[in-house]
MARTIKOL-38579 format. One line per 4 residues: number of its first residue (from 1); their letters; for each residue x, y, z of C-alpha. Coordinates in Angstrom, 3 decimals. Example, Ala and Ser with C-alpha at 12.3 -4.5 7.8 and 13.67 -1.06 7.14 Angstrom:
2
1) as) 12.300/-4.500/7.800 | 13.670/-1.060/7.140
END
This chain:
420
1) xxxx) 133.086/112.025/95.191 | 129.355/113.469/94.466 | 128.021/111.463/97.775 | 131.484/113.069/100.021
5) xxxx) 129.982/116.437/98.315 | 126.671/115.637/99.355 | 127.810/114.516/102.993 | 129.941/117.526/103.818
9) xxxx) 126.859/120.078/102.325 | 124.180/118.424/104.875 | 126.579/118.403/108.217 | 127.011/121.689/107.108
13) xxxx) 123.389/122.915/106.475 | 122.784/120.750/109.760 | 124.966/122.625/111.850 | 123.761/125.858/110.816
17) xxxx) 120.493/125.657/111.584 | 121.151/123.893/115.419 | 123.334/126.625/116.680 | 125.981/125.193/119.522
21) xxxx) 126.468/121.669/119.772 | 126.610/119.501/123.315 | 129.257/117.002/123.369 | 127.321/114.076/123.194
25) xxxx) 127.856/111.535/120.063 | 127.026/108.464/118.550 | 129.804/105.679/119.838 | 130.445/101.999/120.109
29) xxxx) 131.265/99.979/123.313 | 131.981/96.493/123.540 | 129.896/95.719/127.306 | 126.905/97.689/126.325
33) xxxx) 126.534/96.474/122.716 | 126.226/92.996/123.904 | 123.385/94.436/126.141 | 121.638/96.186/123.811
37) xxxx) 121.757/92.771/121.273 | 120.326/90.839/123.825 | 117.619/93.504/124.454 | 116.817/93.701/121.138
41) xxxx) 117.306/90.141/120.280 | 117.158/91.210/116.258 | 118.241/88.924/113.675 | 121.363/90.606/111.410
45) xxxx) 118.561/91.423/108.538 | 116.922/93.873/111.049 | 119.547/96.332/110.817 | 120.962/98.632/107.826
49) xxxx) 124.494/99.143/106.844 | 126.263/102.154/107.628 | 125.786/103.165/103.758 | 122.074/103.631/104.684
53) xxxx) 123.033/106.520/107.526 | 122.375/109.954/106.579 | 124.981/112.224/107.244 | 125.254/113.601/111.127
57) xxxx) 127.701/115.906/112.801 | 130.046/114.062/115.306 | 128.722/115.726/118.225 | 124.875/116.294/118.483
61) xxxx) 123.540/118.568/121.333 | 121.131/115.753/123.584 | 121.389/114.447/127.033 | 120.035/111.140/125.170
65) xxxx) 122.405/108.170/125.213 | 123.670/107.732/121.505 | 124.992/104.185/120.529 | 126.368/102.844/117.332
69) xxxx) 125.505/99.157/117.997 | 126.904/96.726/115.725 | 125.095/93.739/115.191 | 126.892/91.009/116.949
73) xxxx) 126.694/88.399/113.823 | 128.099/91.239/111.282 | 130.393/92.846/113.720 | 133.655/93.288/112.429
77) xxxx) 131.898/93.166/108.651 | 132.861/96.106/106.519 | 129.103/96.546/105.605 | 129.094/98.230/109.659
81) xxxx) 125.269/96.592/109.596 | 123.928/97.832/112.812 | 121.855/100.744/114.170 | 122.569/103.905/115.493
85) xxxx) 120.257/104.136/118.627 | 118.650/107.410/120.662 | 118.396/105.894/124.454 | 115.750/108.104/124.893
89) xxxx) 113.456/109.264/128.260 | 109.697/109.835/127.725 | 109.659/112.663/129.775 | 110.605/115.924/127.087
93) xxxx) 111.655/114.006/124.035 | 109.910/116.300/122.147 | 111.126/119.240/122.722 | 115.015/117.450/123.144
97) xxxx) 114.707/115.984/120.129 | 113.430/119.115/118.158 | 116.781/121.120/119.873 | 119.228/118.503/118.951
101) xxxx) 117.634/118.186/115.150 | 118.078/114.369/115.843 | 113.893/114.316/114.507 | 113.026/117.095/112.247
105) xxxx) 110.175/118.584/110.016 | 109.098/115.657/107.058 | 111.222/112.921/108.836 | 109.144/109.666/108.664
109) xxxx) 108.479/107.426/111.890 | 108.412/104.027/111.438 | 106.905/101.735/114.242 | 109.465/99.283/114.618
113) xxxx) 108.899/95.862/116.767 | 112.374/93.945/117.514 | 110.003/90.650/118.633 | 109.378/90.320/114.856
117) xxxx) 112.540/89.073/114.666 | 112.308/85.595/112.962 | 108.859/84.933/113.440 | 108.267/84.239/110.184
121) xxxx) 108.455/85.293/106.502 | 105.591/88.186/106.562 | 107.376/89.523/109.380 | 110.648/89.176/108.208
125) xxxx) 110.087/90.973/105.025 | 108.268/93.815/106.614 | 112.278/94.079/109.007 | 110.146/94.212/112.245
129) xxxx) 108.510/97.791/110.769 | 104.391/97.975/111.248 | 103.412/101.593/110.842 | 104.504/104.688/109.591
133) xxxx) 103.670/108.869/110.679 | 105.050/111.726/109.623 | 107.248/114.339/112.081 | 106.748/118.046/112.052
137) xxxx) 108.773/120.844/114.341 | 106.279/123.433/115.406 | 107.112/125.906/118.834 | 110.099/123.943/119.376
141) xxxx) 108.823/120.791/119.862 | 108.511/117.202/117.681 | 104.346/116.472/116.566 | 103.253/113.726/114.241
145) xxxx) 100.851/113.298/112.293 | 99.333/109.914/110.738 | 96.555/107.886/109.804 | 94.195/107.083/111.587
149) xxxx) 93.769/110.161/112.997 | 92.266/108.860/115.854 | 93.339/109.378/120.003 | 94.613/105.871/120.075
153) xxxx) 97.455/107.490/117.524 | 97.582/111.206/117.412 | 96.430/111.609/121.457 | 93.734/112.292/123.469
157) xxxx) 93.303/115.662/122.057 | 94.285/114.465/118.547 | 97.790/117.243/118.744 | 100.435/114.548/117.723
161) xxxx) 102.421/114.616/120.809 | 103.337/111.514/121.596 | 100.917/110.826/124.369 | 98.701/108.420/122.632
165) xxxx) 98.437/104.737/123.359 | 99.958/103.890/119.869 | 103.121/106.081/120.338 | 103.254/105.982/124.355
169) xxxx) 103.366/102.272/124.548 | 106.414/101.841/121.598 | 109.699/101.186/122.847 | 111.236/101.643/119.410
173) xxxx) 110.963/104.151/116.866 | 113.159/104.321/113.122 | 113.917/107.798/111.946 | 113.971/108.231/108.105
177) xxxx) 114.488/111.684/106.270 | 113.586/112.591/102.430 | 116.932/113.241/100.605 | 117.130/116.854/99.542
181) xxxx) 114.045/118.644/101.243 | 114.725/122.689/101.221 | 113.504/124.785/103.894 | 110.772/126.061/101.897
185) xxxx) 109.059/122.538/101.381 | 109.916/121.534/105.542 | 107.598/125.192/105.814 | 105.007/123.403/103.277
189) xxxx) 105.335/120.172/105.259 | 105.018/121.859/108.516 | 101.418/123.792/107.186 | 99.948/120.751/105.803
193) xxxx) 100.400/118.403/109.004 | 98.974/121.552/111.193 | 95.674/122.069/109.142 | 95.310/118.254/109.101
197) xxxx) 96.255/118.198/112.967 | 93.557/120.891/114.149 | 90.754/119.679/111.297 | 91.164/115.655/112.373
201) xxxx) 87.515/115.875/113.831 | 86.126/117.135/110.581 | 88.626/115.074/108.559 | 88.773/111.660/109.649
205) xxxx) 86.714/109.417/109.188 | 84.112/111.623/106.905 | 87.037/112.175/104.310 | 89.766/110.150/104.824
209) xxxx) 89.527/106.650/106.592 | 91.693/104.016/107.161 | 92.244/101.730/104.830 | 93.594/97.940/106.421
213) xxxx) 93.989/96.585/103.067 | 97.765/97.221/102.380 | 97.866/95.379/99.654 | 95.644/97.818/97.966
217) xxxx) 96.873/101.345/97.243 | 95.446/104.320/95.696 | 98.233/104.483/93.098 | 98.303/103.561/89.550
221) xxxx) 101.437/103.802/87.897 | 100.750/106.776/84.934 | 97.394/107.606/86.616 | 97.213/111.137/87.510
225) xxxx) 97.071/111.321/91.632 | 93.878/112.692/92.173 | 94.255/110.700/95.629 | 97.067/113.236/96.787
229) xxxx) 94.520/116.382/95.721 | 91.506/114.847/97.798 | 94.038/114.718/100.644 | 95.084/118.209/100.135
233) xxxx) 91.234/119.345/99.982 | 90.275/117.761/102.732 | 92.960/120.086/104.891 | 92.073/122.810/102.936
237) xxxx) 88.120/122.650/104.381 | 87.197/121.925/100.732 | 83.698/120.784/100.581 | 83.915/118.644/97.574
241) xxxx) 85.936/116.403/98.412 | 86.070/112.299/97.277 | 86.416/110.308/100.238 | 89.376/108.014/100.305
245) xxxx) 90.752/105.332/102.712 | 94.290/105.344/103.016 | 96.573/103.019/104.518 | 98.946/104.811/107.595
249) xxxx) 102.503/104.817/104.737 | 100.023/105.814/102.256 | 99.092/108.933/103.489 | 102.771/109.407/104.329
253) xxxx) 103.347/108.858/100.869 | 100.515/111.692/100.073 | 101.512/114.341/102.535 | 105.464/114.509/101.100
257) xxxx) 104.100/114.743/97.463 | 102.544/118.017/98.673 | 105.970/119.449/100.018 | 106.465/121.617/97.204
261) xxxx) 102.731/123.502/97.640 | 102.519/125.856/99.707 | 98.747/125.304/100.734 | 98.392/129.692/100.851
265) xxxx) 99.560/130.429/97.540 | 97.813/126.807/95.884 | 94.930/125.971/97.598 | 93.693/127.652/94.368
269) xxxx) 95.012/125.081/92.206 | 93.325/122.625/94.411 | 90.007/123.827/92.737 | 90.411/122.894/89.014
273) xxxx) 90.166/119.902/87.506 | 93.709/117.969/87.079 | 95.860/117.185/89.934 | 98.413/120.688/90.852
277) xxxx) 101.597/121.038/89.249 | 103.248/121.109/92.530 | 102.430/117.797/93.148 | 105.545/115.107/93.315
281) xxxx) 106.124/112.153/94.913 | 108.940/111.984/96.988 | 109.684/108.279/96.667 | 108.822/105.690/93.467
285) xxxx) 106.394/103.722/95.043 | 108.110/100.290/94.611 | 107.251/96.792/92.630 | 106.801/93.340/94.649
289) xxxx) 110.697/92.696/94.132 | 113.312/94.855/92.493 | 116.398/94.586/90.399 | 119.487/96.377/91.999
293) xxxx) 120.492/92.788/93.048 | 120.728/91.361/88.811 | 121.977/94.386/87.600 | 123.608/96.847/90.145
297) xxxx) 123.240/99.889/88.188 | 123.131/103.173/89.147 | 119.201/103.496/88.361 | 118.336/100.121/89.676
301) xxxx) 115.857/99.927/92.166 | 114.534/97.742/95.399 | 111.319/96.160/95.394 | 109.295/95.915/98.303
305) xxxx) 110.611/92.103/99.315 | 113.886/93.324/98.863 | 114.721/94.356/102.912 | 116.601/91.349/103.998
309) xxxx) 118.003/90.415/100.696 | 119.728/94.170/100.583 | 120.779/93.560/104.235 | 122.505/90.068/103.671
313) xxxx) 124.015/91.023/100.214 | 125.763/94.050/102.053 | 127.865/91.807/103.943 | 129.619/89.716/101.176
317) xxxx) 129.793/86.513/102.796 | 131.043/83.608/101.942 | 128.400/81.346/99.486 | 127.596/78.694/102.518
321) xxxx) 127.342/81.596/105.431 | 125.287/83.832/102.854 | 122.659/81.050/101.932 | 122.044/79.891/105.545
325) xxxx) 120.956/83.752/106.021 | 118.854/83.210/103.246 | 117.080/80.324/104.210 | 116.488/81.918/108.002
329) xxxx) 114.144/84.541/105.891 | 111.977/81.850/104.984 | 111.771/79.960/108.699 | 108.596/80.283/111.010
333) xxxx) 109.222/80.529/114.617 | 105.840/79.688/116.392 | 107.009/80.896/119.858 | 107.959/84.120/118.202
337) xxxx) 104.786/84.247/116.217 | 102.900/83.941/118.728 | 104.263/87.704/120.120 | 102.744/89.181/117.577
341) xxxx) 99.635/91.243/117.372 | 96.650/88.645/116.582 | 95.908/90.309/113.399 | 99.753/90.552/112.067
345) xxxx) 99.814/86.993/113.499 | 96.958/85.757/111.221 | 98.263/87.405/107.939 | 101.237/86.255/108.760
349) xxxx) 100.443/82.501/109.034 | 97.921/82.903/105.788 | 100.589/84.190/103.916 | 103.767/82.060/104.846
353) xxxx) 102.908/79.035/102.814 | 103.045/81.528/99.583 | 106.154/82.255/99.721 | 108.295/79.362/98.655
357) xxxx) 108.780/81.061/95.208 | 110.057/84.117/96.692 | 112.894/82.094/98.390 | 114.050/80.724/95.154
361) xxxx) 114.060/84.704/93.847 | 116.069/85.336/96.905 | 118.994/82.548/96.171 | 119.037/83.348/92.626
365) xxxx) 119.585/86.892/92.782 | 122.212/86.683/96.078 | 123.801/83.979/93.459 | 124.410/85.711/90.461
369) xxxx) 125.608/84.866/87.483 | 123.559/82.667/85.106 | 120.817/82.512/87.889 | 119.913/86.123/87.482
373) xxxx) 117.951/85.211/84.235 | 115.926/82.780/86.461 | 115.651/85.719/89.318 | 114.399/87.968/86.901
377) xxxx) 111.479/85.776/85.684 | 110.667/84.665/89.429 | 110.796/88.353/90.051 | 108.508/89.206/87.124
381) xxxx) 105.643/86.945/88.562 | 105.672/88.538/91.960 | 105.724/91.952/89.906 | 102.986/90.995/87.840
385) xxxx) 100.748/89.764/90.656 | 101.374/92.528/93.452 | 100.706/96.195/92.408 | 103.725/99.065/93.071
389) xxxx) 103.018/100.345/96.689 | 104.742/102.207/99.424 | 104.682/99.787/102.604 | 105.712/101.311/106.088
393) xxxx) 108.915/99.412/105.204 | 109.454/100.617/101.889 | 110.981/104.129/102.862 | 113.702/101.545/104.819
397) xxxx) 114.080/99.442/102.391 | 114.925/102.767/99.921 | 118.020/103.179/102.353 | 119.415/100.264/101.553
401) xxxx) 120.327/101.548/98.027 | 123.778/102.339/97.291 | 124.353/106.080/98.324 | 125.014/107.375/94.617
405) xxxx) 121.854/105.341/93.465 | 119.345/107.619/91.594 | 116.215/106.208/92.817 | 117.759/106.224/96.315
409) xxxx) 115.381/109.388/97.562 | 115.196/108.603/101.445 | 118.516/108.145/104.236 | 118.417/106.806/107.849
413) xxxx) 118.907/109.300/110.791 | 117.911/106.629/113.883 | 116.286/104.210/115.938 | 114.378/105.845/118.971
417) xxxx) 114.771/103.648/121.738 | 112.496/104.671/124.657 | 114.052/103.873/128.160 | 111.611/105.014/130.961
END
């Protein structure tokens, strides 16, 4: 009842603040969902259930093409795992997409690359994602911001708009939006990504880099996040500012703590010593594997292997069907492999013979029963080993939560799909 609550308030709010809606809406058809699944060629784990969607009105005002595709192996399932797509023109989807409200101030952008599909265990993990920006409305059209702040990302003139080679060359793009954010903290979202959008000369690298190491983030679990406050100085023109290097989710990450300062009336707090008040993280940055699978509580969480295993345990398949799934997680496809960028490719391949005891943590936990003692100490080592992070995935991966689930913080608008 709380989440029907919840649904009905934000096609409400939504709807209010788009004016008059066009006539176009998300639906399914049987001819052009086989097209799409053969040009996305995605295995099933790829895809969310429907209880991952945020809620949308019926009708959203766009000339874009909007498809509920259901995937072809799960079609039929109750789960509804598929994705709804934006067919999409380069030509003004910025400004379209700011009128329609499909993309809108704080909503996350997650690269997303379909020829992952199967490749192997790294990229199956990851569910195809590689990068992740932030979205801001400013003047009635969609920006972005993210790290690096450098042409090949934010553009030529370093603006966000979509016209460098990072974003110009992507065919696909997921949409995710932060549960709950008021107008006020959209405002504060808005201010930060503009000061960081007009300062990225003076900014990047000198005060924040990039950092490639994803496996190493800035946050310590009970450590105060002085991390977030350099990023906030270093928009604010402070002079004194720690230089960081900051992996492209991570910064993500830092920008949404900072929703709730308003960088004119805090930039004060900025100057003491501790990290602002107003500083609060958006999502629980997540442990190597999680344990909503063992115990399915309302507080249970996902842990940053968790993607596929979410996806597949959705479904409720039969034992035999549900393992095979499984097992596919853990297969490497050389031809698909080789699609990849060289770098993914390599960490890919390095990392593919580690994971045989993360396969066992994935049959144990779909199993159940007695074998969630022995998921939850196969679980433990991967928790003990990798440190709580915030992976480009991770804000999909938070979807996948029940809807009523109190660590669930993030929903799914969207997949962008760019057609000429």
């Amino acid at each position: 009842m709380r989440f029907i609550k919840f649904a009905i308030l934000a096609a409400a709010t939504w709807v209010a603040g788009h004016g008059p809606l066009g006539a176009a809406e998300f639906t399914y058809n049987e001819a052009t969902n086989k097209e799409i699944a053969k040009k996305l060629g995605i295995p099933v784990y790829f895809a969310v259930p429907d209880s991952a969607h945020v809620p949308l009105p019926r009708t959203i005002d766009t000339s874009d093409r909007l498809i509920d595709f259901k995937h072809p192996d799960a079609n039929g399932n109750s789960a509804g795992i598929g994705l709804r797509l934006v067919i999409a023109k380069r030509s003004g989807f910025a400004k379209r997409m700011a009128k329609s409200g499909l993309l809108q101030t704080g909503d996350i952008l997650l690269t997303f690359r379909p020829e992952w599909g199967g490749a192997g265990t790294y990229p199956n993990l990851q569910m195809g994602v590689s990068h992740a920006g932030v979205a801001y409305v400013k003047d009635g059209a969609v920006y972005h911001l993210d790290n690096p702040m450098d042409a090949e990302h934010l553009g030529p003139k370093l603006k966000g708009d979509f016209t460098g080679d990072h974003y110009r060359t992507l065919n696909f793009i997921h949409v995710i939006r932060p549960r709950g954010l008021t107008e006020a903290e959209r405002n504060n979202i808005r201010a930060w990504a503009t000061m960081f959008s007009s300062g990225a000369k003076r900014i990047y690298p000198k005060q924040i880099s990039f950092n490639s190491d994803y496996n190493a983030p800035k946050y310590s679990p009970g450590k105060p996040l002085n991390f977030v406050k350099n990023v906030a100085k270093s928009a604010l023109g402070h002079k004194d500012v720690e230089p960081v290097d900051m992996f492209c989710s991570e910064f993500v990450w830092s920008i949404l703590a900072l929703r709730k300062c308003d960088p004119k009336t805090t930039a004060d707090a900025f100057n003491g010593a501790g990290v602002p008040a107003c500083v609060d993280p958006a999502m629980t940055p997540m442990k190597a594997t999680g344990n909503y699978i063992s115990r399915r509580s309302a507080s249970s969480h996902a842990g940053l292997a968790d993607g596929p295993l979410l996806v597949i345990d959705a479904m409720k398949l039969p034992k035999e069907e549900r393992n095979s799934l499984l097992r596919d997680v853990f297969v490497e496809n050389p031809i698909k492999l080789a699609k990849m960028s060289s770098g993914h490719r390599d960490l890919a391949q390095s990392l593919q013979p580690k994971f045989a005891p993360l396969e066992r943590y994935y049959r144990a936990a779909a199993e159940g029963g007695f074998r969630r003692i022995e998921a939850f100490f196969l679980g433990n080592a991967f928790r003990w080993a990798i440190p709580d992070n915030y992976s480009p995935t991770s804000y999909l991966i938070n979807t996948l939560l029940p809807p009523d689930n109190k660590t669930r913080t993030m929903d799914y608008v969207a997949t962008i799909m760019f057609d000429g």
